[in-house]
VEXDREN-2710 file (C-alpha; in Angstrom, 1 decimal):
% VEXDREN-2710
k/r/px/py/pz
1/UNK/0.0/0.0/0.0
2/UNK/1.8/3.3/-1.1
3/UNK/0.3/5.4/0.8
4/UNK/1.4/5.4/4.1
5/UNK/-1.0/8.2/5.8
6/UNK/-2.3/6.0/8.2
7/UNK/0.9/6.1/10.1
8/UNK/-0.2/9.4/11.3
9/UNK/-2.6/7.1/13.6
10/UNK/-0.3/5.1/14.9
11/UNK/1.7/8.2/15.8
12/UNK/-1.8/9.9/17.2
13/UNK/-1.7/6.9/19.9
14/UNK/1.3/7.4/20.9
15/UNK/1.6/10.6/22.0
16/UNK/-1.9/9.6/24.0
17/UNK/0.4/6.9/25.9
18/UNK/2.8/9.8/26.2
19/UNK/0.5/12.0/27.9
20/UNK/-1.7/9.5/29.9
21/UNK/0.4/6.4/30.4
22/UNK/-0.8/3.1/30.9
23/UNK/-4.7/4.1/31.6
24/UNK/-7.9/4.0/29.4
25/UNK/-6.9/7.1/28.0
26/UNK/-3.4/6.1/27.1
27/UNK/-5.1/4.6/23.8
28/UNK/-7.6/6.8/23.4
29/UNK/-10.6/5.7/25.0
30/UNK/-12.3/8.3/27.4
31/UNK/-14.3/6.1/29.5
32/UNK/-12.8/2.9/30.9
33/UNK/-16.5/1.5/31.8
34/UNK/-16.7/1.6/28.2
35/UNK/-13.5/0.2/27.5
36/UNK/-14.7/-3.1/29.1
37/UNK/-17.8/-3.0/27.2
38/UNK/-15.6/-3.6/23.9
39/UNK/-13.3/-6.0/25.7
40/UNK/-16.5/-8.3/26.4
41/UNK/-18.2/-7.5/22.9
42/UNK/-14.6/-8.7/21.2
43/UNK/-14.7/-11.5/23.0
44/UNK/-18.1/-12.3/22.2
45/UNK/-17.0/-13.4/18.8
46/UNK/-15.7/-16.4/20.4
47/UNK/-18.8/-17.4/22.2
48/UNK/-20.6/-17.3/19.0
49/UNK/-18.4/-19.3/16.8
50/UNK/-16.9/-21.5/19.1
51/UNK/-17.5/-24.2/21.8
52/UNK/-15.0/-23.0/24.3
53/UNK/-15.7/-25.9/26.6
54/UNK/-14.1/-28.2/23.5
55/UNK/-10.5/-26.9/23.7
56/UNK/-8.5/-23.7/24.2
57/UNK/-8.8/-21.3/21.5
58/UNK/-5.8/-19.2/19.9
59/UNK/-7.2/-15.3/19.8
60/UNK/-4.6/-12.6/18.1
61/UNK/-5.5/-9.1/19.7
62/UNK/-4.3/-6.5/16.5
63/UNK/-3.3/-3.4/17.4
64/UNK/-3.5/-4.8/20.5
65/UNK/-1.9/-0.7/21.7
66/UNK/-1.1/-1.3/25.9
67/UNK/-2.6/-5.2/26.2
68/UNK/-5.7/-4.0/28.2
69/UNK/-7.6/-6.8/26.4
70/UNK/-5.0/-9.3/27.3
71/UNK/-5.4/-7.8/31.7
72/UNK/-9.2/-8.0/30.9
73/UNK/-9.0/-11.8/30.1
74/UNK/-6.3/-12.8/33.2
75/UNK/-9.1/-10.6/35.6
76/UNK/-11.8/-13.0/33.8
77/UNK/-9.7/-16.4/34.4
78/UNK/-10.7/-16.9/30.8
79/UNK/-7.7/-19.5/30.7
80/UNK/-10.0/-21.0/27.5
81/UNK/-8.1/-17.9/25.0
82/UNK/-4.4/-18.4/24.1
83/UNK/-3.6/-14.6/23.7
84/UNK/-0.9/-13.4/21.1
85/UNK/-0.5/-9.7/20.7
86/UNK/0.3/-7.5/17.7
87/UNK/0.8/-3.9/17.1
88/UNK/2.5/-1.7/14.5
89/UNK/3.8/0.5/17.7
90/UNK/6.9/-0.4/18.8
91/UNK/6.5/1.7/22.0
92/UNK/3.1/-0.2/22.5
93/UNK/4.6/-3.3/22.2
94/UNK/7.6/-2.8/24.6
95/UNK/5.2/-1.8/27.5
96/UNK/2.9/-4.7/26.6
97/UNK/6.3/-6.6/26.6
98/UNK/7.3/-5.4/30.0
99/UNK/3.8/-5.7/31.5
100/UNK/3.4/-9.9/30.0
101/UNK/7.1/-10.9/29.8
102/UNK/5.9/-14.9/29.4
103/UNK/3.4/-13.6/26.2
104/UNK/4.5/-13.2/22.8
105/UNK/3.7/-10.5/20.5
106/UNK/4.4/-8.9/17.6
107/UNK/5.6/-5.6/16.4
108/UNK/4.8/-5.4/12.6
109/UNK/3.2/-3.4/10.3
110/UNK/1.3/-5.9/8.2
111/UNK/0.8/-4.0/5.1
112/UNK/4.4/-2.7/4.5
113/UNK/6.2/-5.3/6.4
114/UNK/6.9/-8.5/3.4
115/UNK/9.5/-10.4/6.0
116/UNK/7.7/-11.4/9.4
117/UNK/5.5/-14.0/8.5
118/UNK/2.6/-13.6/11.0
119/UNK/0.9/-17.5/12.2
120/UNK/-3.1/-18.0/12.1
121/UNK/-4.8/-18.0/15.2
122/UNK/-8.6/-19.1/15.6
123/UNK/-9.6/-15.8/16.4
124/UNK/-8.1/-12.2/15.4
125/UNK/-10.0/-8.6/17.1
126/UNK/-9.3/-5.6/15.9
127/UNK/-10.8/-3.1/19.1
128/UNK/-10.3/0.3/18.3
129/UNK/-8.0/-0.2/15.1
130/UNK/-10.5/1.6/12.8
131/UNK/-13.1/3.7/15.0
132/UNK/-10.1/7.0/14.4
133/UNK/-9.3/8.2/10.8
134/UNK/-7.8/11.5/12.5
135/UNK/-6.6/13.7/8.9
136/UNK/-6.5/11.0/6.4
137/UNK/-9.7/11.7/3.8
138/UNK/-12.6/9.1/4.4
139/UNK/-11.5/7.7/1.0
140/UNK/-8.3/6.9/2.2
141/UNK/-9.2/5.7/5.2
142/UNK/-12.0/3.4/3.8
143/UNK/-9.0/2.3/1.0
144/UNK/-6.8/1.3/4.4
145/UNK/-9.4/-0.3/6.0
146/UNK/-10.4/-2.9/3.5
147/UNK/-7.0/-3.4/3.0
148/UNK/-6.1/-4.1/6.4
149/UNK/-9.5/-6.3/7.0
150/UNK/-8.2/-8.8/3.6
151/UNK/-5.0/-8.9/5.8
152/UNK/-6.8/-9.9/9.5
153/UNK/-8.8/-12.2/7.7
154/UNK/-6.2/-14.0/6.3
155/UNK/-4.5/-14.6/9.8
156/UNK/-8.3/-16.1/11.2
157/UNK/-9.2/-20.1/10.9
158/UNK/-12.5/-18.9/12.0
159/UNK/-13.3/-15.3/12.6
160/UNK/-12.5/-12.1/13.3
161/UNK/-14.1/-8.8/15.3
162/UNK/-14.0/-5.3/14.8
163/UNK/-15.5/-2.0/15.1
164/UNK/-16.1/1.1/13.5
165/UNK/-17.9/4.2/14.3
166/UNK/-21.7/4.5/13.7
167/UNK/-23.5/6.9/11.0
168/UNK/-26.4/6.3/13.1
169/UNK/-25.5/9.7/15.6
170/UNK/-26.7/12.7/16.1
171/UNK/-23.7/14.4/14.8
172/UNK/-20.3/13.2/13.6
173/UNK/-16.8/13.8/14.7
174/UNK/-14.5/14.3/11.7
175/UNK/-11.3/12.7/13.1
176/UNK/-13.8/9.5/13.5
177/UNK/-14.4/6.8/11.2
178/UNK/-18.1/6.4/10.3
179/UNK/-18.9/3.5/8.0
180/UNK/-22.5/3.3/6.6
181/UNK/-23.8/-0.7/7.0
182/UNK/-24.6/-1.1/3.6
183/UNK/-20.6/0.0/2.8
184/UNK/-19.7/-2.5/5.2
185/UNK/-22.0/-5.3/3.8
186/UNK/-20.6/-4.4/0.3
187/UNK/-16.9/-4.8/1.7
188/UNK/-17.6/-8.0/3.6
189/UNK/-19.9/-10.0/1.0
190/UNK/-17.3/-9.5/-1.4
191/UNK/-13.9/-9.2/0.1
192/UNK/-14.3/-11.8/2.8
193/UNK/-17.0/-13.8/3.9
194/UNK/-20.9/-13.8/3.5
195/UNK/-21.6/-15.5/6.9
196/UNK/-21.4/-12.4/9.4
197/UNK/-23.2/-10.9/12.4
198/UNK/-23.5/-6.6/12.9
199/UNK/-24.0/-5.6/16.7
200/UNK/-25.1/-2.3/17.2
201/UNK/-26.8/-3.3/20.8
202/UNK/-24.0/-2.4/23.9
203/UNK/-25.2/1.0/24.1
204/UNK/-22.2/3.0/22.1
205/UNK/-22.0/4.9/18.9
206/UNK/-20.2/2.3/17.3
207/UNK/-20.9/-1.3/16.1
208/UNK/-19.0/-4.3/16.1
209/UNK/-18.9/-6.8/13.6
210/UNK/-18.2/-10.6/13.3
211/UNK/-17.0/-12.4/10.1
212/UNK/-16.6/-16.1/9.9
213/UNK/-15.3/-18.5/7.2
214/UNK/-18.5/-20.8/8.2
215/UNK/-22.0/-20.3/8.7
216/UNK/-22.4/-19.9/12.9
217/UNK/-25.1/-19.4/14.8
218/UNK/-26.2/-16.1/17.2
219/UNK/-26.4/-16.9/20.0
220/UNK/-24.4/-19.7/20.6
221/UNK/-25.4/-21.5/23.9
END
């Protein structure tokens, strides 16, 4: 990918761990109540296409920024999810590094990076990767983001989570990414995968979606 604008969010989420540290706000989010509410929606896309009580499933948190995901699983005892980090930040990943010395991750930039060859995992969540566009034109950004969701994809045996921002608001931020649902359908039916699930019902103006390389079902029980 030539252009390389979207390094300008990387750089945005630094300077928020610069300022803020280790905390909620440290990658961006301004409510850590709300932070957990992604951290369990993620997750969710296990519970749907997986029987967790079967065996332990691999997850890959991307742009996985200060691991928060990874402490929200350890306070959980979900022992079931065989975490593996990844960020494009190096100074992400060397906290995260510091913080989980006996877990591995990854500090890549999958679309310029050709020479680290990245594993599958069952699982791969993207919280937070795509809900900021900051400058870069919605074109662009839109042009980066199905990009980047051909490369997730590919790392995923069975699914993958992420969220964008909502068009469905009273007003918009510009720095924000808002994707319309029938854009996102038109990405997903024919970039990736026809079998997916939109959730737009945790109370934030965002939505979260699921995309499988099988049919699932919603809820799984």
């Amino acid at each position: 990918m030539a252009d390389t604008t979207y390094r300008h969010i990387v750089e945005h989420y630094e300077s928020c761990l610069a300022l803020h540290g280790d905390t909620h706000r440290g990658v961006d989010w301004p409510r850590p109540e709300d932070a957990k509410v992604r951290y369990s929606v993620m997750l969710d896309v296990i519970n749907t296409g997986h029987d967790a009580s079967s065996s332990p499933v691999s997850l890959l948190d991307f742009g996985c920024g200060a691991g928060h995901l990874l402490d929200y699983i350890q306070r959980g005892g979900l022992d079931h999810i065989q975490y593996t980090g990844l960020d494009a930040s190096d100074k992400f990943v060397a906290l995260c590094r510091t913080k989980h010395p006996d877990v591995e991750f990854h500090c890549t930039d999958v679309l310029e990076d050709r020479q680290t060859a990245i594993p599958q995992f069952d699982y791969v969540v993207a919280n937070g990767v795509f809900t900021e566009k900051r400058e870069m034109p919605y074109e662009a950004m839109l042009s980066y983001f199905e990009a980047m969701l051909e490369k997730i994809f590919a790392m995923a045996k069975v699914g993958i989570a992420f969220n964008v921002m909502s068009k469905h608001v009273d007003w918009e931020r510009s720095d924000l990414f808002h994707v319309p649902l029938d854009t996102l359908a038109g990405i997903l039916t024919s970039r990736l995968s026809r079998h997916y699930v939109i959730r737009n019902d945790y109370g934030l103006y965002e939505y979260t979606t699921y995309v499988y390389r099988e049919p699932t079902r919603w809820p799984r029980s």
